[in-house]
N, C-alpha and C positions, 0 to 999 in steps of 0.2 A: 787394744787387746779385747774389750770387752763387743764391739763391732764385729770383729774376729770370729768370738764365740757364740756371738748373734747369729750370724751367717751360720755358721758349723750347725747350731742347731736346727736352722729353716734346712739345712740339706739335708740333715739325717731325717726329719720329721717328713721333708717332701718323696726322700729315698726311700723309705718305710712304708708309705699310704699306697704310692704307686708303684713301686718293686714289690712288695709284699702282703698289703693291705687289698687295695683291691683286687687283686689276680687271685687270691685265698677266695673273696667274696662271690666272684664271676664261677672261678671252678666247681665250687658247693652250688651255687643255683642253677648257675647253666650245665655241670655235670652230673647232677642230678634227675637232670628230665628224661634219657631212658629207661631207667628204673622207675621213675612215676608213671609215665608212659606206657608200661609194660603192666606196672600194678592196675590205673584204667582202661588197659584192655580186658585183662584178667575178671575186672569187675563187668565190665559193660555185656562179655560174653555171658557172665553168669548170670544173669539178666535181662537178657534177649530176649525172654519166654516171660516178662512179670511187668505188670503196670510201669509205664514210664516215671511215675514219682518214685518207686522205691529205687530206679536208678538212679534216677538223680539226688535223692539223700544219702548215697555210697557216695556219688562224685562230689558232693559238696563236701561230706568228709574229708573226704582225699584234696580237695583244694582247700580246706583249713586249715590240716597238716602245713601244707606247702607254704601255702601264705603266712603260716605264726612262724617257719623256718626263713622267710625274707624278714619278718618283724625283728627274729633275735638280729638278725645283723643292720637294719638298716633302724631300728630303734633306740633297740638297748645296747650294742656295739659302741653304736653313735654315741648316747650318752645323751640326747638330744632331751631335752624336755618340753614333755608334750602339755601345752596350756591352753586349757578350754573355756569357753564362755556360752554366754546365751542360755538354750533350753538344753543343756547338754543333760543335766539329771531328769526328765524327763525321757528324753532319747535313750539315755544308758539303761533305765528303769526296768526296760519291757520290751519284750523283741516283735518287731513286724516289719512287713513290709513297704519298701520306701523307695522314692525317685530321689537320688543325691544328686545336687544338684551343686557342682563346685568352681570357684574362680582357679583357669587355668595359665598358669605362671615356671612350670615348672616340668621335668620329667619324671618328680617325685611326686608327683601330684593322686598317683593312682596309690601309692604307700601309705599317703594320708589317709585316705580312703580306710585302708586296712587298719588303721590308729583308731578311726571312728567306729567301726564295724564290729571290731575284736571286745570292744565296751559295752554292745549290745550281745554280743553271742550271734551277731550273722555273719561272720565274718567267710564262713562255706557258700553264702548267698550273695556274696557280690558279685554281679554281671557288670560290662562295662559297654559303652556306645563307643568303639575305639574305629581310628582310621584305618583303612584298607591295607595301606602297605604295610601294616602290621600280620598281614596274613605270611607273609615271607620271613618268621623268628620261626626257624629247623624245631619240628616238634609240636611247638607249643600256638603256635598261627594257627594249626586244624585244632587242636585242645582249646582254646579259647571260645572257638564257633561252638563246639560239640557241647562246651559246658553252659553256652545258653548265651556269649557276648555276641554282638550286636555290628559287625563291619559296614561302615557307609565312607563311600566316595563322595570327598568335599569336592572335588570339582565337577560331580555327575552324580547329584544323590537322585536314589532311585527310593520312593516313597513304600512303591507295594517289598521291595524285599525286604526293608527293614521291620513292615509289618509281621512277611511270612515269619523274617528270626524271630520277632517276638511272641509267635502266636504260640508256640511251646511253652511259654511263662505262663500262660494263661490257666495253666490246671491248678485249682483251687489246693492241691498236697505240695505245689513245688512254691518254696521261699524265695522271696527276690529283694534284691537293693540292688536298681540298675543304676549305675554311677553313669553321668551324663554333665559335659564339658560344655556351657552353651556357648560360648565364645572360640568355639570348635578348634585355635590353636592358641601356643602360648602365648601371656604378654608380654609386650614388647614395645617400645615408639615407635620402632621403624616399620611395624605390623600393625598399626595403628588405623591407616588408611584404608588399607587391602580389605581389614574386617570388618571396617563401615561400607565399606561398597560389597562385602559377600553380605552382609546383613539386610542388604533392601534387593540384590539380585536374588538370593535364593528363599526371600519368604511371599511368595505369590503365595497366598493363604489357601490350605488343599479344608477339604470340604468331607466330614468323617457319616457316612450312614448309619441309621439309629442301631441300636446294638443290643435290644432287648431281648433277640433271638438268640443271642450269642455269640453268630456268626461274626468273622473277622470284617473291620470293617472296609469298605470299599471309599476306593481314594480319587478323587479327580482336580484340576486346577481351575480356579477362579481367574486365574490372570491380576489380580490385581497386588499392588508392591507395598511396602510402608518404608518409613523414612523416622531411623530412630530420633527418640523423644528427644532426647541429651548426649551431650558429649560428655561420657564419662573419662577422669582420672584416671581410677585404677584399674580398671579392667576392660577388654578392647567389648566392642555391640554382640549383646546374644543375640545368632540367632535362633529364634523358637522352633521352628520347622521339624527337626529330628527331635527336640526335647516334647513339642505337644504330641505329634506322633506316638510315641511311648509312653507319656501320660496315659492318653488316650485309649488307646491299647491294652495296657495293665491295669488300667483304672479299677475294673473291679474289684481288681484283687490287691491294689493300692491302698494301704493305710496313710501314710503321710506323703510330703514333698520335705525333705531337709536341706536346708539351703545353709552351705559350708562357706566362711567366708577366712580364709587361709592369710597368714602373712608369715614370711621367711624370716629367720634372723638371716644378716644378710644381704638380702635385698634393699638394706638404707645404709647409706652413710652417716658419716658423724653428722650432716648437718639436714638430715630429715633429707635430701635428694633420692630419688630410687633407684637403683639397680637393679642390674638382671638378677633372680633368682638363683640360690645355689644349684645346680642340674644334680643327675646320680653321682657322675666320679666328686663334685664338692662336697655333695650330701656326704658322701660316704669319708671324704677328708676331713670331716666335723668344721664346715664353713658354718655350719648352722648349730647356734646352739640351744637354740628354743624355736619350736613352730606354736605362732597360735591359730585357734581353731575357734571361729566363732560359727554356732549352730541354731541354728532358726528352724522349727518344727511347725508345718503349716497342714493342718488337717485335709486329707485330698478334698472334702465338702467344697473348702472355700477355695480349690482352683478351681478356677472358671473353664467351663467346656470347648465354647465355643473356639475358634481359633482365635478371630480378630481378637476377642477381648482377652485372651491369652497371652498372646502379645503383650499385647498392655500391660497387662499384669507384670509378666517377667523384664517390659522394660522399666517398670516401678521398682520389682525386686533389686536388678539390675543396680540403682537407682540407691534403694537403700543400701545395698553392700557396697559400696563406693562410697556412702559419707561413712558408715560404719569403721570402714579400716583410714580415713582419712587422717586419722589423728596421726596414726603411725608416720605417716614422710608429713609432718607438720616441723617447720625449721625450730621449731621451739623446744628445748629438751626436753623440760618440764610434761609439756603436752602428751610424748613420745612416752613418757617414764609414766604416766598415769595409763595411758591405751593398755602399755604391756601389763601390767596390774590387776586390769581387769582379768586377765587370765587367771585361772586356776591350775596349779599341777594332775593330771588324769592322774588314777590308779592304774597302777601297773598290773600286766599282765603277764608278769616273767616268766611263769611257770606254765605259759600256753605255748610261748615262745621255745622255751626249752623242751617242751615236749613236741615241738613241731622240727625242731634241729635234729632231736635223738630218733623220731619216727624216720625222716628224710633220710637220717645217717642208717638206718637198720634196714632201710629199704635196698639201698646205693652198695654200700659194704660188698654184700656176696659178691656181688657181678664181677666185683676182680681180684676173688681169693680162688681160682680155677681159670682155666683157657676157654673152657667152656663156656664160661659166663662172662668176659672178655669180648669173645666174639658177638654175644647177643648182642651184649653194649652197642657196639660198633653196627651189627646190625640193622639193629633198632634204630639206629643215630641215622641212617642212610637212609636206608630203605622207608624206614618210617615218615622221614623227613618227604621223601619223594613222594610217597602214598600220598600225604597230608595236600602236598601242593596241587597231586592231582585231582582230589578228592575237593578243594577249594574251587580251583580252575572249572571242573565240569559242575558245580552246586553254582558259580558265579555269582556268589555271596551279597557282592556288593556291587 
């Protein structure tokens, strides 16, 4: 009997997450973007005629809202508790400008991001170095590009556009924390291979011209390859190539590099072995019930300019964030129960959260209390979506 009622409740608890948990979650995020859509047209026209940073301090608004409206659910829903370590109160202290710089394991990994961000108050200032075929999510694929993120083709990166995206960030009024994945996709063993061989095919080291004028800088190939330092454990070979680029780029206007070093609950077994990461629909089924978040603040001064030694550098980073989370899949419990310890509980930010549900909901609401506004919905959801993709296609982004 008591088997019985075992089961009985993994079905009701597994019928609940996915019958009704995440289809509520999907419908509020993703039926929400005509109405945001419509309120960043609304802004951007009124705007059209005034310095590009006061529009971008309206959009960044408008992507805080949005962003603390994912936080309530994919946080505080969760119930997830978020435990940080390193120079985090140094990071939370004071808001600037930052290159995050994070181990990527996961589809939740950009959420995280918003955990960190939301602590500082940039949380309107995250930009992301995201993959191409992300330009194809109806809506929000041209919104991404418009608000300042960054599309490059992993199997054809093209060096000068990533520059042009970034040369927008460059105005001394607009805020940034470009969130950047050096390990360009998730970890995995069986992806293990693939990203040691993209890591010595794609860093022919490119060569950045002096930058004292201002102008953006001009980019050419050296031809020549590296061959990483180590075989790391936990995280597959950065490559540097799009991360020094960006550096590079923003640097003026770069206060730190913050180097995020993430582990899932999750992710290990009872006996320290690793697992794949919980993805969105596990996150969201509360497979995780603590993320921690170790933070390393490195003053832009002490990244090194040049490329080659850039490299270096980040395969050192590299290097230290792999013994850093190693304790965690250590077979030993003890070992495992000290790593997580070091973590601290973050302050919550509930009531950013909550105000970012009630803005989203007051935006959304009208559009379907009339026929009228039903239609724009729909609209918008079409038309817009097609705009976007044209408007991507002929800019050829990435």
């Amino acid at each position: 009997m008591p088997a019985v009622v075992a089961r009985l409740k993994r079905f009701v608890r597994s019928a609940f997450f996915n019958v009704v948990w995440i289809p509520s979650v999907a419908v509020v995020l993703a039926g929400s973007a005509p109405p945001y859509i419509v309120a960043w047209v609304v802004w951007r026209g009124a705007t059209a005629f005034l310095p590009k940073w006061v529009y971008q301090v309206g959009d960044d608004f408008l992507y805080f809202i949005y962003q603390n409206c994912v936080l309530f659910f994919f946080e505080y829903m969760t119930g997830v508790q978020v435990l940080v370590d390193g120079d985090y109160k140094e990071i939370f202290s004071k808001k600037e400008n930052a290159i995050y710089l994070g181990n990527h394991q996961s589809t939740v990994d950009w959420v995280l991001s918003n955990m960190v961000a939301v602590r500082q108050g940039s949380l309107g200032n995250l930009r992301y170095v995201m993959k191409s075929s992300l330009q194809q999510i109806p809506l929000y694929g041209l919104y991404f590009y418009e608000h300042g993120c960054i599309y490059v083709n992993r199997g054809n990166f093209d060096p000068e556009k990533m520059i042009a995206g970034l040369s927008y960030l460059r105005h001394p009024r607009i805020n940034t924390w470009m969130v950047v994945f050096p390990e360009g996709t998730r970890y995995g063993l069986a992806r293990k291979p693939r990203s040691t061989s993209n890591a010595i095919d794609n860093s022919a080291p490119l060569q950045l011209a002096a930058q004292q004028d201002g102008n953006l800088p001009d980019v050419k190939k050296e031809g020549s390859l590296r061959t990483p330092k180590v075989e790391l454990k936990h995280h597959l070979t950065p490559k540097s190539r799009g991360t020094w680029l960006a550096l590079q780029t923003l640097r003026q206007q770069t206060n730190a590099v913050y180097s995020a070093s993430v582990v899932y609950d999750g992710c290990i077994d009872e006996t320290g072995k690793r697992r794949v990461a919980p993805q969105i629909l596990g996150f969201l089924r509360r497979e995780s019930k603590w993320i921690y978040i170790h933070l390393k603040r490195i003053p832009i001064d002490e990244v090194p300019s040049r490329e080659a030694d850039f490299q270096a550098w980040l395969d050192d980073l590299f290097t230290e964030k792999d013994k850093l989370i190693g304790d965690f899949f250590s077979p030993d419990a003890e070992t495992r129960s000290r790593a997580l310890a070091r973590g601290k509980p973050a302050r919550s930010h509930l009531a950013a959260a909550i105000f970012g549900l009630v803005t989203m909901a007051a935006i959304s609401i009208p559009f379907f209390l009339s026929s009228a506004g039903k239609a724009l919905y729909w609209k918008v959801t079409i038309f817009g979506s097609l705009i976007g993709y044209s408007r991507l296609a002929l800019a050829a982004v990435a």
